[in-house]
PDB file of N, H, CA, C and O in Angstrom:
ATOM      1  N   UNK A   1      16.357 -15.344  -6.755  1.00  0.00           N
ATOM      2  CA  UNK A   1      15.317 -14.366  -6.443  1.00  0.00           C
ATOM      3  C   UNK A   1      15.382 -13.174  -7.401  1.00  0.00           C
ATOM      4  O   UNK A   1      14.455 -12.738  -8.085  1.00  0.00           O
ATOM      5  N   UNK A   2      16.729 -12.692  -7.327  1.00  0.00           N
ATOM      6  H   UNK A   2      17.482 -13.045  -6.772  1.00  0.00           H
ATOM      7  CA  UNK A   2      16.552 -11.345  -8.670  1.00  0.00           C
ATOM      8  C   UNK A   2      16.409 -11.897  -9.921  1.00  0.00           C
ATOM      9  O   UNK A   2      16.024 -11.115 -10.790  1.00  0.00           O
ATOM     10  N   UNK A   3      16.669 -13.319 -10.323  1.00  0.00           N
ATOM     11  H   UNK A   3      16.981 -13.954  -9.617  1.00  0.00           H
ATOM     12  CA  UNK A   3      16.333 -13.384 -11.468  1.00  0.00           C
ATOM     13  C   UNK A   3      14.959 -14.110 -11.747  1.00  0.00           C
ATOM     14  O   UNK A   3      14.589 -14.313 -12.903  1.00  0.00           O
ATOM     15  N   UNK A   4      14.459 -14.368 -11.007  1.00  0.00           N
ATOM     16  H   UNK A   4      14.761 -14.203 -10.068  1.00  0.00           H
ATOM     17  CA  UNK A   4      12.830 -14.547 -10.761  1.00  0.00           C
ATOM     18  C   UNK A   4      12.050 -13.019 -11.128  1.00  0.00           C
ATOM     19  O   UNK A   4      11.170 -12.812 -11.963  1.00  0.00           O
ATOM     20  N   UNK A   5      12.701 -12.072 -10.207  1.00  0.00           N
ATOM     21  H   UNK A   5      13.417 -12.240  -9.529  1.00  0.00           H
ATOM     22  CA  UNK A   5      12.222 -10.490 -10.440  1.00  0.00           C
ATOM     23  C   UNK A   5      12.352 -10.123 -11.916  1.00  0.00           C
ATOM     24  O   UNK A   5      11.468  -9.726 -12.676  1.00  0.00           O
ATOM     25  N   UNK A   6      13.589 -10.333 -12.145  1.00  0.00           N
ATOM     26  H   UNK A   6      14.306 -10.656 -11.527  1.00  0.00           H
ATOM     27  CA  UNK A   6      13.876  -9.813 -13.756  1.00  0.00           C
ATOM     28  C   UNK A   6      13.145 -10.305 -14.935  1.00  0.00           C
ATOM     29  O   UNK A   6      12.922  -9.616 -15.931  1.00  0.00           O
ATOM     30  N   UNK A   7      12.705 -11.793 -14.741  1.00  0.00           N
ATOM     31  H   UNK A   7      12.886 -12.353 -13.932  1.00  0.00           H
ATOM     32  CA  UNK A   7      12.202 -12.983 -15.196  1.00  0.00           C
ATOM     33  C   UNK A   7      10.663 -11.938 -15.785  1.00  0.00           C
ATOM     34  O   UNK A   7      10.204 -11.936 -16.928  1.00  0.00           O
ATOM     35  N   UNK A   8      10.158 -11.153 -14.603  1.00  0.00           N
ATOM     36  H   UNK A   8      10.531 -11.154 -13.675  1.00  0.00           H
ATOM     37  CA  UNK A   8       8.611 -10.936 -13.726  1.00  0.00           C
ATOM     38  C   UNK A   8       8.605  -9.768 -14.658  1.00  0.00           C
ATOM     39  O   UNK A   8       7.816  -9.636 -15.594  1.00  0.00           O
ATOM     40  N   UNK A   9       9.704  -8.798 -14.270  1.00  0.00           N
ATOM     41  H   UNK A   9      10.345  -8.905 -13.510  1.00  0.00           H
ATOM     42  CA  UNK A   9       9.851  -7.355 -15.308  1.00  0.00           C
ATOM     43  C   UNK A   9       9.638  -7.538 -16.588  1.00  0.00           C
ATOM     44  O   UNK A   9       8.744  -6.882 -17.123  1.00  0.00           O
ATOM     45  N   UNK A  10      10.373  -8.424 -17.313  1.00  0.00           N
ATOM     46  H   UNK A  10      11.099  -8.958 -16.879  1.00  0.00           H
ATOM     47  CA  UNK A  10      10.388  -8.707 -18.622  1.00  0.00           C
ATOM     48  C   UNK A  10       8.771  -9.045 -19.209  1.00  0.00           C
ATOM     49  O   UNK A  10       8.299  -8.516 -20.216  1.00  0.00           O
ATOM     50  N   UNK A  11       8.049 -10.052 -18.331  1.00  0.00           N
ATOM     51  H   UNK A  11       8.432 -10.481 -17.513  1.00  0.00           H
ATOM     52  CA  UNK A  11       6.732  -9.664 -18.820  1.00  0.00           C
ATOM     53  C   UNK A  11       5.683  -8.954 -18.533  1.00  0.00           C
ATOM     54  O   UNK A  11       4.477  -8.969 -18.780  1.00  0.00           O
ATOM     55  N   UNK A  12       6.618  -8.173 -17.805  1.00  0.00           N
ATOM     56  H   UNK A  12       7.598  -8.161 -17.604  1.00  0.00           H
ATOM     57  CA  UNK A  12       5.398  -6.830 -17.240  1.00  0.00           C
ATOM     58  C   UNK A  12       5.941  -5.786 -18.766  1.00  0.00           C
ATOM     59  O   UNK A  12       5.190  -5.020 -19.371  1.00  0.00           O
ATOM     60  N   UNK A  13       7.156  -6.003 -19.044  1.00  0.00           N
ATOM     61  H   UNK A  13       7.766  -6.624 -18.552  1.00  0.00           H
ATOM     62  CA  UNK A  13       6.984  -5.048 -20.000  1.00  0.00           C
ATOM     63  C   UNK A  13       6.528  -5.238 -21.571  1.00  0.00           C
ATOM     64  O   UNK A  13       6.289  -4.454 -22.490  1.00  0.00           O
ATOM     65  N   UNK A  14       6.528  -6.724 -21.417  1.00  0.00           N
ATOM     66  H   UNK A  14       6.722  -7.361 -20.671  1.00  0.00           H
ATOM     67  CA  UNK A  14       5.701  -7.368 -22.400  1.00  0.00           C
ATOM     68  C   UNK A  14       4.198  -6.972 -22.578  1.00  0.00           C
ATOM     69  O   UNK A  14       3.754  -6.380 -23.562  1.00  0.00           O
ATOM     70  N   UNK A  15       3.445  -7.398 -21.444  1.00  0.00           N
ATOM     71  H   UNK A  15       3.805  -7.878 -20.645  1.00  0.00           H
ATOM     72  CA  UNK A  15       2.384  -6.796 -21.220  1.00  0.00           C
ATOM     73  C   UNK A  15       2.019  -5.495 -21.572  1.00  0.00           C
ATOM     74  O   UNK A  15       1.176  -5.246 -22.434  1.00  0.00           O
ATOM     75  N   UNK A  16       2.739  -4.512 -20.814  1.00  0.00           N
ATOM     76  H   UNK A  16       3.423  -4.714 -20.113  1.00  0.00           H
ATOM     77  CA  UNK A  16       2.688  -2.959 -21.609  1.00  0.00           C
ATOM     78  C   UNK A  16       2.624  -2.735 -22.991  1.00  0.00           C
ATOM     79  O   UNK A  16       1.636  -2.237 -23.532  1.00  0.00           O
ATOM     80  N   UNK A  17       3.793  -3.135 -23.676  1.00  0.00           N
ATOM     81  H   UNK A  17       4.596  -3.539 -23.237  1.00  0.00           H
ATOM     82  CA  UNK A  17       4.153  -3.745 -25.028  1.00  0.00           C
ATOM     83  C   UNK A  17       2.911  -3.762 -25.981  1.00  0.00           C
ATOM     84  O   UNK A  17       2.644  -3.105 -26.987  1.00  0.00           O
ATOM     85  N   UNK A  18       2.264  -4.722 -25.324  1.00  0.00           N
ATOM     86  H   UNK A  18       2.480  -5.256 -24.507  1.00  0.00           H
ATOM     87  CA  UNK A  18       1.192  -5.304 -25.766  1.00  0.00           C
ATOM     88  C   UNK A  18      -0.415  -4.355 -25.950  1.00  0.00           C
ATOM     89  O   UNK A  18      -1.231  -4.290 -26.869  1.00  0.00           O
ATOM     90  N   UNK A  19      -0.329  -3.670 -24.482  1.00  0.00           N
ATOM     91  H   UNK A  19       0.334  -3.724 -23.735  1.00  0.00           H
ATOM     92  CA  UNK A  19      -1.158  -2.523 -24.096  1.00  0.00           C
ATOM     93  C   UNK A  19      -1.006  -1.427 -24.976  1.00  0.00           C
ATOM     94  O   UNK A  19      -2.054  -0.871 -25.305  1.00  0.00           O
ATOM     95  N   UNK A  20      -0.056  -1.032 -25.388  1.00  0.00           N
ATOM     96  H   UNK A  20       0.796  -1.483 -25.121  1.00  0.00           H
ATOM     97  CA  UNK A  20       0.485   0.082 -26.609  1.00  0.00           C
ATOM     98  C   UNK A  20       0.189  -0.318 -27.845  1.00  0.00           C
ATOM     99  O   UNK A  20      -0.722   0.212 -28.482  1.00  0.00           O
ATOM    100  N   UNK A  21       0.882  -1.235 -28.288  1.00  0.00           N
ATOM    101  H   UNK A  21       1.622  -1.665 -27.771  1.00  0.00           H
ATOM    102  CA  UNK A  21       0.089  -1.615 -29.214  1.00  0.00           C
ATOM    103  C   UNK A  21      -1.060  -2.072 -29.670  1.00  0.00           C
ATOM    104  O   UNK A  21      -1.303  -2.272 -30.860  1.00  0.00           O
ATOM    105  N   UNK A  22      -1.750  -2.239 -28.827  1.00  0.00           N
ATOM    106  H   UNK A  22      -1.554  -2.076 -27.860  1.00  0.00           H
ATOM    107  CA  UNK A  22      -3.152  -2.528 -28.875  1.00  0.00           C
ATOM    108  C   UNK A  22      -3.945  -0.966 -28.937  1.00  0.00           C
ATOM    109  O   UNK A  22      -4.890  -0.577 -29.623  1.00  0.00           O
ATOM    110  N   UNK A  23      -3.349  -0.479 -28.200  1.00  0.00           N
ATOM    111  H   UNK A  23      -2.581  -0.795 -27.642  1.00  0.00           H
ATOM    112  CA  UNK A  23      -4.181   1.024 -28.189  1.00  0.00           C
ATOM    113  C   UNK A  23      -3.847   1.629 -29.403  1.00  0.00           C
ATOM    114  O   UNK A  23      -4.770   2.113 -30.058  1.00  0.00           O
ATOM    115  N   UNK A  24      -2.712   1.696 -29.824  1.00  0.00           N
ATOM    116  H   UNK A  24      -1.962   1.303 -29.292  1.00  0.00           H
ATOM    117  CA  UNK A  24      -1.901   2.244 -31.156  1.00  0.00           C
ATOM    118  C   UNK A  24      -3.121   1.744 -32.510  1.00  0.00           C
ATOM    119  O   UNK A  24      -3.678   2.544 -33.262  1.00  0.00           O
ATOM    120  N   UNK A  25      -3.307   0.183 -32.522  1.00  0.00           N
ATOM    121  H   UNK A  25      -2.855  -0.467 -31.911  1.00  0.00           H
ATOM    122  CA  UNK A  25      -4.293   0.120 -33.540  1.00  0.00           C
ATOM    123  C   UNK A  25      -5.346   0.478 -33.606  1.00  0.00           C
ATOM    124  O   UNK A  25      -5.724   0.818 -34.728  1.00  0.00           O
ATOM    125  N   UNK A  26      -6.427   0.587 -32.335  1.00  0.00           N
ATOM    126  H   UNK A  26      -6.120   0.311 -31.424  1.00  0.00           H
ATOM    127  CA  UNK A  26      -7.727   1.222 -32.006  1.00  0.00           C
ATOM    128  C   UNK A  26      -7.431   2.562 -32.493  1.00  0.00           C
ATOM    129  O   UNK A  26      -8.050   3.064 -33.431  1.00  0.00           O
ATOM    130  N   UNK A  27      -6.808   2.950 -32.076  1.00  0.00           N
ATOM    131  H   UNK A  27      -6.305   2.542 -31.313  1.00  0.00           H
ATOM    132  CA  UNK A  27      -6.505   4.569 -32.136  1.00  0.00           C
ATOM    133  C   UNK A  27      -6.562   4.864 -33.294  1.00  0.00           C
ATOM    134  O   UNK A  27      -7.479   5.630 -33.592  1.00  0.00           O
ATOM    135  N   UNK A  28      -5.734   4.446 -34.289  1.00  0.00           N
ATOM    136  H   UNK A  28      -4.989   3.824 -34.047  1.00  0.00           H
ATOM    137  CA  UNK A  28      -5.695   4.478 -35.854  1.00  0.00           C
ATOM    138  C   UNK A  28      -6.867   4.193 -36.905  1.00  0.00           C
ATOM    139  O   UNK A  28      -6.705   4.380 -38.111  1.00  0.00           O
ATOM    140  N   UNK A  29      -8.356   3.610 -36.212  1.00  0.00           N
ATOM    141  H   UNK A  29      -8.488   3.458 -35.232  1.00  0.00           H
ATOM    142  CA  UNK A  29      -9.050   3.225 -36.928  1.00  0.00           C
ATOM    143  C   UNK A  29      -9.720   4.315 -37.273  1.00  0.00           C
ATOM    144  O   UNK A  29     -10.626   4.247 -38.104  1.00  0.00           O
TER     145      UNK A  29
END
Protein backbone atom coordinates (compact mmCIF):
# COMPACT_ATOMS: atom_id res chain seq x y z
CA UNK A 1 0.00 0.00 0.00
CA UNK A 2 2.76 2.71 0.80
CA UNK A 3 4.49 1.71 -2.04
CA UNK A 4 1.53 1.93 -4.34
CA UNK A 5 1.28 5.66 -2.62
CA UNK A 6 4.90 6.42 -3.34
CA UNK A 7 4.55 4.67 -6.76
CA UNK A 8 1.27 7.56 -7.14
CA UNK A 9 3.61 10.60 -5.68
CA UNK A 10 6.29 10.02 -8.04
CA UNK A 11 3.91 10.72 -10.90
CA UNK A 12 2.13 13.35 -9.43
CA UNK A 13 5.40 14.97 -9.32
CA UNK A 14 6.10 14.05 -12.71
CA UNK A 15 3.07 15.60 -13.78
CA UNK A 16 3.93 18.95 -12.04
CA UNK A 17 7.37 18.52 -13.62
CA UNK A 18 5.79 18.54 -16.67
CA UNK A 19 3.26 21.52 -15.80
CA UNK A 20 6.47 23.77 -15.12
CA UNK A 21 7.97 23.09 -17.79
CA UNK A 22 5.48 23.52 -20.03
CA UNK A 23 4.62 26.89 -18.59
CA UNK A 24 8.46 27.77 -18.44
CA UNK A 25 8.43 27.48 -22.42
CA UNK A 26 5.11 29.46 -23.10
CA UNK A 27 6.34 31.93 -20.85
CA UNK A 28 9.63 32.46 -22.71
CA UNK A 29 8.07 32.99 -26.06
Amino acid sequence: MANRLAEENKDFENYINNIDTFYKKTESK
